[in-house]
N, C-alpha and C positions, 0 to 999 in steps of 0.2 A: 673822710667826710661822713658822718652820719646822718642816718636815715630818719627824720620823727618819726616818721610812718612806724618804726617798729619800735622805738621806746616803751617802756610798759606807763600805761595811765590807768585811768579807773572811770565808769560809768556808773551812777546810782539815776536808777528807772523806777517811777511808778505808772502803772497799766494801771487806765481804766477803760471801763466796758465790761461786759461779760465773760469776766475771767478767773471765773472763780468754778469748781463745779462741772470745770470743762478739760480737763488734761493739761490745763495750762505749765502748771509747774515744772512735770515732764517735760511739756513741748520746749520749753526756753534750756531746760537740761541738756536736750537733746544735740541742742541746736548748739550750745556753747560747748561740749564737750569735745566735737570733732574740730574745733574751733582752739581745741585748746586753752580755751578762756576759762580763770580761775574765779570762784565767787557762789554766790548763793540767793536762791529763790526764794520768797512765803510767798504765802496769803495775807492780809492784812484787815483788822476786824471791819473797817470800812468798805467793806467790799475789792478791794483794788488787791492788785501785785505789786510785789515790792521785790526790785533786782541790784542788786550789788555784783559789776562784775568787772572783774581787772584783765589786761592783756594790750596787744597792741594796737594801738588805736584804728587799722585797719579792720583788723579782727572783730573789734569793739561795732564799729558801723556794720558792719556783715550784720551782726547782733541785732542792732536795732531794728535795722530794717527785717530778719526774719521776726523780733517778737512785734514789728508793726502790724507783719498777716497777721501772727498768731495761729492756733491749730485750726483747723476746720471746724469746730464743735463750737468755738467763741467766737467773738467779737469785740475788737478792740476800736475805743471813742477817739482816743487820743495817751500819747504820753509826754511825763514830766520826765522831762533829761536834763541833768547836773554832772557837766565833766568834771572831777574833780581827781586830785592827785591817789595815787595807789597809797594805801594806808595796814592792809590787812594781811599782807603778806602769804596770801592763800596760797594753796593746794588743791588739783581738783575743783567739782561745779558742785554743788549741794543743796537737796530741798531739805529748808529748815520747816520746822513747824511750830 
């Protein structure tokens, strides 16, 4: 029997609120790395964050909900969540720029 819960899927996140300026990019780094979660952070010129992140969809909601606090320093309005299928075959977490 298999588990979905550990199938690998994929999360694309945008953050908005004051997240830019504040450790954000780290913080979401930080949070997916011991998570094991592969994918990558920016900034984005409209002010927001932008998260591409794959693993298991347990993992994935851990995620969320850490980058729903976000670090102490920000403030998060609300996010745009798109489950969608794993595509990028990543390695490791990574702040792009």
């Amino acid at each position: 029997m298999t588990d979905v819960n550990h199938s690998i899927t994929a999360v694309h996140i945008i953050v908005h609120g004051y997240v830019q300026g504040v450790g954000f990019r780290s913080f979401v780094q930080m949070q997916a790395l011991p998570l094991e979660i592969a994918g990558w952070v920016r900034n984005r010129a409209d002010g927001t964050v932008e998260i591409w992140a794959e693993g298991s969809r347990h993992k994935l909601e851990r995620l969320v909900q850490q980058v729903q606090r976000g670090p102490r320093h920000g403030s998060v309005n609300h996010l745009d969540i798109d489950w969608q299928q794993p595509k990028d075959f990543l390695s490791g977490f990574h702040i792009r720029w």
